[in-house]
N, C-alpha and C positions, 0 to 999 in steps of 0.2 A: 959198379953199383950192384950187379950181379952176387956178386960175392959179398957184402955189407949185409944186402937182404938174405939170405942163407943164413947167417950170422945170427942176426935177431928174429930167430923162428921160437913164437912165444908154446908152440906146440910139440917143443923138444919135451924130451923124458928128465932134462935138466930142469923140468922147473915145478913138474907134475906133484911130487912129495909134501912143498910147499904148501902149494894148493890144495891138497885132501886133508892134512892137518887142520887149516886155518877151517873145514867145513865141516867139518867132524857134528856127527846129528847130536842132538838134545836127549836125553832117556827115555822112555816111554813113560806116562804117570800110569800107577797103576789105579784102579777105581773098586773102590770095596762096597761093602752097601752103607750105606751111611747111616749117620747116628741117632740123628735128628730129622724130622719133618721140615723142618723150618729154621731160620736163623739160630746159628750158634755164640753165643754171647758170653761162654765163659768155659777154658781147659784147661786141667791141671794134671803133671803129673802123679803116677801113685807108685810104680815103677817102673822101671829101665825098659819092662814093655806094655807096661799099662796106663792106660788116662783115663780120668775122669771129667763130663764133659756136661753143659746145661745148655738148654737153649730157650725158646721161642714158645715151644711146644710143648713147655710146662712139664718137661722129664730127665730127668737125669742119667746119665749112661756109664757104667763101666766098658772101654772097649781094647782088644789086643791092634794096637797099630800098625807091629808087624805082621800079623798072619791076619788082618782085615775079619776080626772074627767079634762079633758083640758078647759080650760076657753074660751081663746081667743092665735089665734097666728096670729105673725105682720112677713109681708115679705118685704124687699125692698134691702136690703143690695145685692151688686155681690157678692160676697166672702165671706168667713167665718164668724162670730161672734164671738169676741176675748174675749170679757168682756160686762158685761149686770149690771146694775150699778140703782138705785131707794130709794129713801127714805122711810123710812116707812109709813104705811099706805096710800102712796101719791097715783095719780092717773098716774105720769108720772112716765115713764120708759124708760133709756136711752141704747144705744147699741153700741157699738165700733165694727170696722171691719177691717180687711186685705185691704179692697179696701179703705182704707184713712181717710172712714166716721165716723162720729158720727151721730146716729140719735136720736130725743125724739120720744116715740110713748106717746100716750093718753087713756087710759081704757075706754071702751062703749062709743069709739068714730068711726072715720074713720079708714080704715082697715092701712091706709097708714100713715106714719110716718108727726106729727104733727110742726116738725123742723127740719133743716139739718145742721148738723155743718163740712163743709168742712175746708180745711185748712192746713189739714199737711201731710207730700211730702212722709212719707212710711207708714208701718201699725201701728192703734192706738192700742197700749197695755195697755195704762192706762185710767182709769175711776171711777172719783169720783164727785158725789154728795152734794152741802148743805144739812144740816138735814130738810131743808124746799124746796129742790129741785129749788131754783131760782137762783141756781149757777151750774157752770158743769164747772170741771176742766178737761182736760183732757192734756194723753202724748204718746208718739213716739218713733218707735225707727229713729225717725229722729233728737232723743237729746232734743227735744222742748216741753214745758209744754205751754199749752193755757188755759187764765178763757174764760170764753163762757159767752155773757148776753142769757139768754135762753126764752126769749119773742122773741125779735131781731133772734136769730143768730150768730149774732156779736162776734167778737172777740176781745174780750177786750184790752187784755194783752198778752204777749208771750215772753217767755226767753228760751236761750234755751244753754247750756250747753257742752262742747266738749266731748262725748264717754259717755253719760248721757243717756244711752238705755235705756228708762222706762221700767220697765216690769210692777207695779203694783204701782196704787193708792189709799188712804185713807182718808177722811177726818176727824178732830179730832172732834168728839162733843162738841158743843155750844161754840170752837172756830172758829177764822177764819185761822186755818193754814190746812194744807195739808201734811201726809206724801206719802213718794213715794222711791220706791225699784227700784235699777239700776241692769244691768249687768255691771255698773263696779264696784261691790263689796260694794255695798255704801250705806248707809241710809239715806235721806236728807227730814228735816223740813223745807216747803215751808211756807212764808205768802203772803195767795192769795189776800191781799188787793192790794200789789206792785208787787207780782208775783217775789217775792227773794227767794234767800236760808236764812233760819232765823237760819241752825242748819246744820252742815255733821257731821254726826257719824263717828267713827274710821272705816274706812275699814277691810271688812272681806275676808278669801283667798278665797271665790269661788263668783258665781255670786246669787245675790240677786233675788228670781223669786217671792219673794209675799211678800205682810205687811196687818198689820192690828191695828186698837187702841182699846184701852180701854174703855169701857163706860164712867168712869169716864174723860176719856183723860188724865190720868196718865200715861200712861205706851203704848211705839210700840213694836210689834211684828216681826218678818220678818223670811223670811226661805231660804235656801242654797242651789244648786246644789251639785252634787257631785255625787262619785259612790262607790260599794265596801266600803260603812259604812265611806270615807273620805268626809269632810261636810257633807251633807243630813241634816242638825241637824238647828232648830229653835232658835232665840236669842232674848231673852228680852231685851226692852231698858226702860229706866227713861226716859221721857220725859221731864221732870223738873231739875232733875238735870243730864246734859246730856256730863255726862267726858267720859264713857266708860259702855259698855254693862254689865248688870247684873247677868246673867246667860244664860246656854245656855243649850240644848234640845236633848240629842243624842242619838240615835237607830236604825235609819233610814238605809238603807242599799243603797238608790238610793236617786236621787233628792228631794225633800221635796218640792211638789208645792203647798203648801198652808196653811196657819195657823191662826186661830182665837180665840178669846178669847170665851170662852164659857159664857153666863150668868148663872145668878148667882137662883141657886135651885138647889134641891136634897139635901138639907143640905152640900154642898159639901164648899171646901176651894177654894179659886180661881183657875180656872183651866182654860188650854188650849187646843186645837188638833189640828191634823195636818195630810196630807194625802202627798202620795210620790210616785214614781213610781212605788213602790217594791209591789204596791198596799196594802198597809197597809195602815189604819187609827188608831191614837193612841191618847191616851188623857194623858193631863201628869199633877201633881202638879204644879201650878206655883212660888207656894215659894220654894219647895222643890227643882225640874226639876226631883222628880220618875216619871217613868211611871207608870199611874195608870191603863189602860186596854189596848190591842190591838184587833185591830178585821183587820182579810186577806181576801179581799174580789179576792177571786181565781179567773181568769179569766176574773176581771175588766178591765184589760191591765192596762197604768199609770193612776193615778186617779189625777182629777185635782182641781178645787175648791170646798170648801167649804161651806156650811151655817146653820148658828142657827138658827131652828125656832122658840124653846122654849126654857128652860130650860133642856128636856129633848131630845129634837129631833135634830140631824144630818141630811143635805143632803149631797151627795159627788158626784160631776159629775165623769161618766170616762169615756174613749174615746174608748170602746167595750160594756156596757150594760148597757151607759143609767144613770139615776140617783140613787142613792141607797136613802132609808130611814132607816136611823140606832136610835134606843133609847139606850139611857144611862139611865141604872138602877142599881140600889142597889138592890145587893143579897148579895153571899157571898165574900162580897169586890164591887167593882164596876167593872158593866159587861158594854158589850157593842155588841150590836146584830146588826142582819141587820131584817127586818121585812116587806119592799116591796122595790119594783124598779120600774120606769119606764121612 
């Protein structure tokens, strides 16, 4: 018996390796100063180390997420900041609000907003972009979609639809159409040349709180209210061949405010994410619909938009701490961290 018990000595140097592997610590987050006073409700890339960001607190921020350094921030808006909207690398940046407006601002220009786009009778919820920024679409929950000439001002065009509560807009790359997410259930392909419906997707049982396209403009994205794991859940759509949704996205526990196609690195197969009340952020396969990581950001309260800035890097606004900086990486399987906030 003697000898058995020597045998099974779990405090041998044979087992220790094991053990400090499998306990290996978490990163440190880093803490920058942050961007906003108050809830964050809306981030977008502008590039590879810059976002653009709105909240709560009625202002708008350019900030560096790597080197935690605030650039410039624009104030004019009464009210909140709903959605913050910019093309790449461009110098304008556009802001949607609660109090009605649309503004453009201008980078390493005047502090004040460089165009005003009035026009629609409740708050702007939606906001989208040309890929060359000389177009601004935006919508309402006053049912109404406007094109904007963004020199002018002007208001181009305006349709506007019964119980067509915009919550979010998209523009399709190096076309001229527009998608856009309703609360009444709905996915609807705009062409902003005539300002129509060009496409309604089949209705879904909950309400529609975000979209987004595909690089290629193949493929919409969109995501679902709900509670207690019913909807919550993101749906792919064909853009091109457009009878009925392709697959759809489920884990979610709460509403799902936001969902983006991830680009394309890490050796990875096309993938998406998606962030929801239950404050989780999750990346899934897209051909498949597995989840491929989750990450719970404890104490973010709801967590609201999204943005890629690389191939590797997440932002996530949420409406208790601020913006998160998460990296996706290959370890064992695909991780997904959180690495600073501000």
């Amino acid at each position: 018996m003697g000898k058995l018990q020597s045998k099974i000595n779990f405090s041998t140097s044979k087992y220790r390796p094991e053990q400090v592997e499998e306990a290996s610590p978490a990163p440190a987050v880093r803490r920058y100063s942050p961007a906003h006073t108050d809830a964050v409700t809306s981030v977008a890339a502008l590039t590879p180390e810059l976002c653009v960001s709105g909240g709560k607190d009625k202002t708008v921020a350019v900030y560096n997420w790597r080197s935690g350094v605030m650039l410039e921030k624009f104030m004019g808006h009464q009210r909140e900041v709903t959605k913050v909207a910019c093309a790449l690398q461009s110098s304008r940046i556009f802001s949607a609000s609660r109090d009605k407006t649309v503004m453009m601002w201008e980078r390493h220009r005047s502090p004040g907003p460089s165009q005003r786009f009035p026009g629609h009778d409740l708050v702007v919820t939606g906001l989208a972009a040309s890929p060359d920024a000389s177009q601004l679409c935006t919508g309402s929950r006053d049912n109404s979609l406007c094109m904007w000439d963004v020199e002018t001002g002007a208001c181009v065009r305006r349709a506007a639809i019964s119980r067509n509560l915009v919550t979010h807009l998209c523009w399709v790359p190096a076309e001229p159409y527009v998608l856009q997410s309703s609360e009444d259930k709905t996915l609807r392909l705009w062409d902003s040349r005539e300002l129509r419906v060009a496409h309604t997707f089949p209705g879904k049982q909950h309400v529609q709180t975000y979209c987004d396209v595909s690089q290629d403009g193949r493929y919409g994205l969109s995501s679902s209210s709900g509670f207690g794991g019913e909807g919550c859940e993101a749906t792919l759509w064909d853009l091109r061949q457009t009878r009925s949704r392709m697959r759809e996205y489920k884990g979610h526990f709460q509403t799902a405010a936001s969902c983006i196609f991830l680009p394309k690195g890490l050796g990875l197969a096309p993938a998406i994410a998606t962030s929801s009340h239950d404050c989780m952020v999750k990346l899934w396969s897209q051909d498949s619909g597995a989840c491929l990581a989750t990450l719970c950001l404890d104490g973010a309260g709801p967590l609201a938009a999204l943005a890629a800035c690389d191939s590797a890097t997440l932002l996530c606004a949420s409406f208790s701490t601020g913006i998160h900086v998460l990296r996706v990486s290959r370890g064992k399987g695909l991780e997904l961290q959180e690495v600073a906030m501000f």
